[in-house]
N, C-alpha and C positions, 0 to 999 in steps of 0.2 A: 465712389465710396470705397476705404479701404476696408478690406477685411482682417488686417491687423490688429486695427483698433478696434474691432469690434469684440465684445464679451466673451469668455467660452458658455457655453451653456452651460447650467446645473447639473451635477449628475444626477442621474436618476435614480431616485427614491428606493432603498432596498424593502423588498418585503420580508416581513418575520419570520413567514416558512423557510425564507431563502439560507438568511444568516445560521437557522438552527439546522435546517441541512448543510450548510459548509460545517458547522462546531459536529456534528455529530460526525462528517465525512472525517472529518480529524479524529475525531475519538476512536472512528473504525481502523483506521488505516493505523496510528498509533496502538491500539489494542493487540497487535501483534508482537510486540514489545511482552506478552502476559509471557511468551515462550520462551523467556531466560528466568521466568518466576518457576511455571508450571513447565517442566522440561517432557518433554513427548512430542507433543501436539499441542501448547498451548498456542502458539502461532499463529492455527488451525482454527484453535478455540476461541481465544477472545474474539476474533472478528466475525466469526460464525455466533456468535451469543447476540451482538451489537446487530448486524443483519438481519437476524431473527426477530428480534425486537421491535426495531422501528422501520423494516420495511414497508411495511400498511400505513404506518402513519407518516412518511416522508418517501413518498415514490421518488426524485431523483437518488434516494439513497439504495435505492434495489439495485439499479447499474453498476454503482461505486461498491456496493459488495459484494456484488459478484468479480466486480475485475481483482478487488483483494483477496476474495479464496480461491480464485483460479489461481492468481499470485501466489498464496502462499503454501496452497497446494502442491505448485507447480515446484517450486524454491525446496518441499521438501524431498523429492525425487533428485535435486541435484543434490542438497545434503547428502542423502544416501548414496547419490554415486560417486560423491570426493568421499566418502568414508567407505565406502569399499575400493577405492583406489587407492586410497595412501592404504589400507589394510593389507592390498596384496603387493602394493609397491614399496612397502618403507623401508626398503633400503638406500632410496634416493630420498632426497632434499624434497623436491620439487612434488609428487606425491605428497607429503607430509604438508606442504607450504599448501596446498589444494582447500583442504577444508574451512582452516582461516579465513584465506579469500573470497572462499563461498558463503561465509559467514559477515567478514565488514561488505564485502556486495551486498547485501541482505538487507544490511543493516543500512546503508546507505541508501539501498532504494524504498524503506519504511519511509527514513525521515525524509528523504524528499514526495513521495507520496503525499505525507502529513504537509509538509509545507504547501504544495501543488494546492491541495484540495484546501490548506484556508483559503488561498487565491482563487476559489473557484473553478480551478482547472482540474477536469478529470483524465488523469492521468495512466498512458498504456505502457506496463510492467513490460521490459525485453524476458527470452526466454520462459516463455510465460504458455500454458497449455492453456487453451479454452475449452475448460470441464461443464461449464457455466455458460450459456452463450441469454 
């Protein structure tokens, strides 16, 4: 017999917990996004609001909020140390270029976070403290 011609199976059936924990891991991981609204710590904020909320009622999403406030926790420690380096370096270029970078890195690993986690995949932040384990 070949196994060529044979059918692929069905995929399996998703459950409804499932899909509203992937939409909400998206909502977490994007709620990060609040801290170019709410400048301080909204960062910090939305995803700690999101986490608080529906932890109890969606346990895979207790893991995924925690990996994003260690994340975004962590991301603001390096904030503050490119803004005290380009502070006391700004006479160079490359100090000053510091912060930017630290900021589209940021920003770049929010939205792939966001993307990762529709796909299911939960995804480990580089440079990242574990406050949270």
């Amino acid at each position: 017999m070949d196994d060529s011609t044979s059918p692929s199976p069905p995929p399996l059936p998703t459950n409804g917990n499932d899909v509203s924990a992937r939409q909400w891991a998206v909502i977490l991981h994007l709620s990060a996004l609040a801290g170019l609204v709410i400048v301080g710590f909204g960062h910090v904020l939305g995803p700690l609001v999101i986490w608080l909320l529906k932890k109890n009622d969606l346990p895979s999403l207790d893991a995924v909020g925690k990996n994003v406030l260690n994340f975004q926790i962590s991301w603001s420690i390096w904030f503050l140390v490119s803004g005290v380096v380009a502070a006391f370096g700004s006479c160079l270029i490359v100090p000053l270029a510091l912060p930017v970078g630290t900021f589209i890195a940021w920003l770049a690993f929010v939205i792939n976070g966001a993307i990762k986690a529709s796909n299911g995949v939960n995804v480990n932040f580089p440079l990242t403290v574990r406050f949270f384990s």
